[in-house]
SEGUGU-349623 format. One record per residue (C-alpha): residue number from 1; z, x, y; residue in three letters. Coordinates in Angstrom, 3 decimals. Each point is the difference from the previous one (the first is absolute). Layout:
N
R num       c3       c1       c2 residuo
R NUM        Z        X        Y     ala
...
***
This chain:
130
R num       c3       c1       c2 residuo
R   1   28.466    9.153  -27.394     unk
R   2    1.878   -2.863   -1.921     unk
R   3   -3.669   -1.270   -1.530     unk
R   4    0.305   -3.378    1.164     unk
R   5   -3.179   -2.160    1.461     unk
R   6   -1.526    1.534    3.273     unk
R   7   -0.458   -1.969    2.756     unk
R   8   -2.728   -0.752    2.196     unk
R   9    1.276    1.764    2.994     unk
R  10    0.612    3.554   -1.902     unk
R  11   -2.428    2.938    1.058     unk
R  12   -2.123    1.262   -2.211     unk
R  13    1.041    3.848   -1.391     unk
R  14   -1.439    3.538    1.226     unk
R  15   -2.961    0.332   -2.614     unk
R  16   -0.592   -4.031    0.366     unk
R  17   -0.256    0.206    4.037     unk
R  18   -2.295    3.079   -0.218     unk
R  19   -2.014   -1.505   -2.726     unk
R  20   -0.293   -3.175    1.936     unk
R  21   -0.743    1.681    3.208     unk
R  22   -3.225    1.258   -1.120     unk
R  23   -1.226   -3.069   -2.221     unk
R  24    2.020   -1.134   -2.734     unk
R  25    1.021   -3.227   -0.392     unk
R  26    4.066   -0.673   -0.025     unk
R  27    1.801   -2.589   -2.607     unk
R  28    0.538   -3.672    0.835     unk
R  29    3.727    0.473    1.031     unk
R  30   -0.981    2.198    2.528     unk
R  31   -2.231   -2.466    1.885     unk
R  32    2.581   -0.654    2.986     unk
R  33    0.023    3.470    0.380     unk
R  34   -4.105   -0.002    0.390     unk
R  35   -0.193   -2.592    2.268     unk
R  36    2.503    1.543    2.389     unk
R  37   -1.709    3.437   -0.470     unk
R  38   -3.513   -1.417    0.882     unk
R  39    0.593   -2.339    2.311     unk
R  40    3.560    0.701    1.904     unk
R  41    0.626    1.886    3.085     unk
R  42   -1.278    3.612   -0.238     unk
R  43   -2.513   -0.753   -2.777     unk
R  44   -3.145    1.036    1.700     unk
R  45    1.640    3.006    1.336     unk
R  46    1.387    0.705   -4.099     unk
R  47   -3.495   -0.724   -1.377     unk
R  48   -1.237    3.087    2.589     unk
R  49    2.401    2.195   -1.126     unk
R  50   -1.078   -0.442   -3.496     unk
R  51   -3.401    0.588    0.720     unk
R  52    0.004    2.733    2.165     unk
R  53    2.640    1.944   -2.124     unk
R  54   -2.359    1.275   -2.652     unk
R  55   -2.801    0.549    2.698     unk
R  56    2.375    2.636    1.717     unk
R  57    1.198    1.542   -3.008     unk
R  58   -3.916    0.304   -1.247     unk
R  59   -1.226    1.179    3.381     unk
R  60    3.149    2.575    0.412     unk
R  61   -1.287    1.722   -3.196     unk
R  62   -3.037    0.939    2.190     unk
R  63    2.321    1.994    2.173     unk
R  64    0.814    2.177   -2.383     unk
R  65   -3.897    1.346    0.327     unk
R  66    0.650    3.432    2.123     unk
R  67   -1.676   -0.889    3.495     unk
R  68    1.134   -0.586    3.827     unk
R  69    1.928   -2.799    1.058     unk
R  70   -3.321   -0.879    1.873     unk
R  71   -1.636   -0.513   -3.305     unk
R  72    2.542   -1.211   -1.748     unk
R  73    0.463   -2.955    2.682     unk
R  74   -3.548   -0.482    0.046     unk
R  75   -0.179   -0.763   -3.710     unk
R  76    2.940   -2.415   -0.205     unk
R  77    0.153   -1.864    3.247     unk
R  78   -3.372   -1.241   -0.471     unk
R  79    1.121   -1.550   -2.961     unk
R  80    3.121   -0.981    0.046     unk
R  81    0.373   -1.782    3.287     unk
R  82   -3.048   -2.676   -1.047     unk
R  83    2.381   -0.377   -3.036     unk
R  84    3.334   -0.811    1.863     unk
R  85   -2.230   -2.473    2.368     unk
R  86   -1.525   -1.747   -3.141     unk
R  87    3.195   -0.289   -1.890     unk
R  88    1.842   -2.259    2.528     unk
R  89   -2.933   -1.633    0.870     unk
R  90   -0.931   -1.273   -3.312     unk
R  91    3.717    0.135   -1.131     unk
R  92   -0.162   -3.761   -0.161     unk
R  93   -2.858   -0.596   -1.840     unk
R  94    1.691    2.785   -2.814     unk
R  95    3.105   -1.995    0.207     unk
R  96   -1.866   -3.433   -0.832     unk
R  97   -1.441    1.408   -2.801     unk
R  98    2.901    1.743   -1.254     unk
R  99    1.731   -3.347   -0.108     unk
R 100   -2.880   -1.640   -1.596     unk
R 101    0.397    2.934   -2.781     unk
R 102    4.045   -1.666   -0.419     unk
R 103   -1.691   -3.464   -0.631     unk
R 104    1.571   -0.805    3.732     unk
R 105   -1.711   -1.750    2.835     unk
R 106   -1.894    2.343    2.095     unk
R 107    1.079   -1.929    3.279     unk
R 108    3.834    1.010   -0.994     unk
R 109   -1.178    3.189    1.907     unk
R 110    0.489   -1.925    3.024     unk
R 111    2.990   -1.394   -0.456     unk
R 112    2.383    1.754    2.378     unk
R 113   -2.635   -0.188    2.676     unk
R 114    0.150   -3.248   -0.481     unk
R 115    3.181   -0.741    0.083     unk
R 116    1.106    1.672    2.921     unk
R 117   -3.264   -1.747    2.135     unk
R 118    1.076   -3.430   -1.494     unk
R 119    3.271    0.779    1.527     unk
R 120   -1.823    1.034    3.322     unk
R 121   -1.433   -3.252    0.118     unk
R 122    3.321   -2.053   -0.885     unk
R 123    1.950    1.899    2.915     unk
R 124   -3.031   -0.931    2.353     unk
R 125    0.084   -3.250   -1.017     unk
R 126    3.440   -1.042   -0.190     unk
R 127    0.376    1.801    3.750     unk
R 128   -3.693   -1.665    1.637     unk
R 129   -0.963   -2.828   -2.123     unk
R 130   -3.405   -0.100   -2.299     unk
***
């Protein structure tokens, strides 16, 4: 690294992402990054992956107990599929709040949704009229 200023669109290092991934809040310079993270394409599918990583890892431990697969399936799957349902479902309300931890607006969250139905609506427009 030559040391110079960082800019807004650099990525945040290994220990930083991981850190941030499960809570901690990044620098200022790194607030492009955020909102692109949060509220881009793929977010909600990112968030999930964040959340049900340590639920896998924690209820793959339990495997380890000696018992049949029946068991063993019966202890996890109960578990872990509510989990995977509830993280995408309530992705976007973690994502809000994650970028009201980074002092950003919560409705950034949104943004590429947005973006892509305003441009819906233009293309519809421009081709039939308002």
């Amino acid at each position: 690294m030559d040391g110079g200023p960082r800019t807004a669109r650099e990525r945040p290092g290994f220990w930083q992402y991981i850190a941030y991934s499960y809570g901690k809040v990044l620098p200022p310079q790194y607030r492009e990054w955020v909102i692109r993270d949060l509220g881009g394409p793929g977010a909600n599918f990112r968030m999930a992956i964040r959340l049900i990583l340590p639920a896998f890892v924690g209820l793959g431990l339990m495997w380890l107990i000696p018992a049949s697969l029946f068991v063993h399936v019966g202890m996890t799957l109960p578990i872990f599929l509510p989990f995977v349902y509830f993280s995408f479902v309530l992705g976007r309300v973690y994502r809000r709040h994650r970028l009201q931890v980074h002092g950003l607006d919560p409705d950034l969250a949104d943004w590429w949704a947005h973006e892509k139905d305003y441009a819906l609506r233009r293309e519809y427009e421009d081709r039939f009229g308002r």
